[in-house]
Wavefront OBJ file of the C-alpha trace (Angstrom):
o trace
v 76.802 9.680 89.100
v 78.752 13.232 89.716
v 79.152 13.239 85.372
v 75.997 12.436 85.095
v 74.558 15.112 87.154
v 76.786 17.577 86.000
v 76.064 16.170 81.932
v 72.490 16.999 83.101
v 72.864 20.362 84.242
v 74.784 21.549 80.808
v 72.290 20.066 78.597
v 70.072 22.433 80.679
v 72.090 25.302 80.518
v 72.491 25.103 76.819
v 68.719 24.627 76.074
v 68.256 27.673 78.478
v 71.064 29.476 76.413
v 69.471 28.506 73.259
v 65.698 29.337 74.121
v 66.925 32.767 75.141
v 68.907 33.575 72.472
v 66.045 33.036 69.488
v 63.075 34.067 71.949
v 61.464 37.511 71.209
v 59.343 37.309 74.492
v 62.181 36.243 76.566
v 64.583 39.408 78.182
v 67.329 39.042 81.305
v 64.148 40.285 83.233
v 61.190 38.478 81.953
v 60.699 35.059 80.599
v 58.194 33.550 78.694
v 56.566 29.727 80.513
v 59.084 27.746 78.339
v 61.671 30.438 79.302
v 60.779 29.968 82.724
v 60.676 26.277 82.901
v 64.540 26.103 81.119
v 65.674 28.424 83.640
v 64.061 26.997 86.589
v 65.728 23.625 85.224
v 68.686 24.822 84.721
v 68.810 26.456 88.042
v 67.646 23.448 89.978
v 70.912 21.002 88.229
v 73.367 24.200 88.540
v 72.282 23.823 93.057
v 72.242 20.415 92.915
v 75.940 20.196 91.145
v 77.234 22.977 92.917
v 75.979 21.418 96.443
v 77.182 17.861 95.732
v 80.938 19.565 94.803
v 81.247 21.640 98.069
v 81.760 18.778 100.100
v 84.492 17.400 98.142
v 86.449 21.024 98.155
v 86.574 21.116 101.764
l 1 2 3 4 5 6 7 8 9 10 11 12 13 14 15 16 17 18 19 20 21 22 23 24 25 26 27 28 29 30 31 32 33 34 35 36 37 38 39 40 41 42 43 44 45 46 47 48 49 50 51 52 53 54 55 56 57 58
């Protein structure tokens, strides 16, 4: 389950990535809804991994 959550969370990053780079609407500051959405997803999986691995470090 940890791969697949993790597997998740970089297919999100790179669509965010991607989006970002070919946007015209989208800057660091401002994103456009589809920008937003990819972020927000990407954000979400990036907490979620990070939160599930933090227990195992300790």
């Amino acid at each position: 389950m940890p791969e697949d959550l993790y597997d998740r969370y970089q297919v999100a990053s790179t669509a965010h990535r991607q989006h970002h780079a070919t946007c015209t609407a989208c800057t660091d500051t401002c994103r456009c809804p589809t920008g937003q959405r990819l972020y927000e997803s990407f954000a979400r999986l990036q907490d979620a991994y990070l939160n599930r691995q933090r227990p195992q470090r300790r």
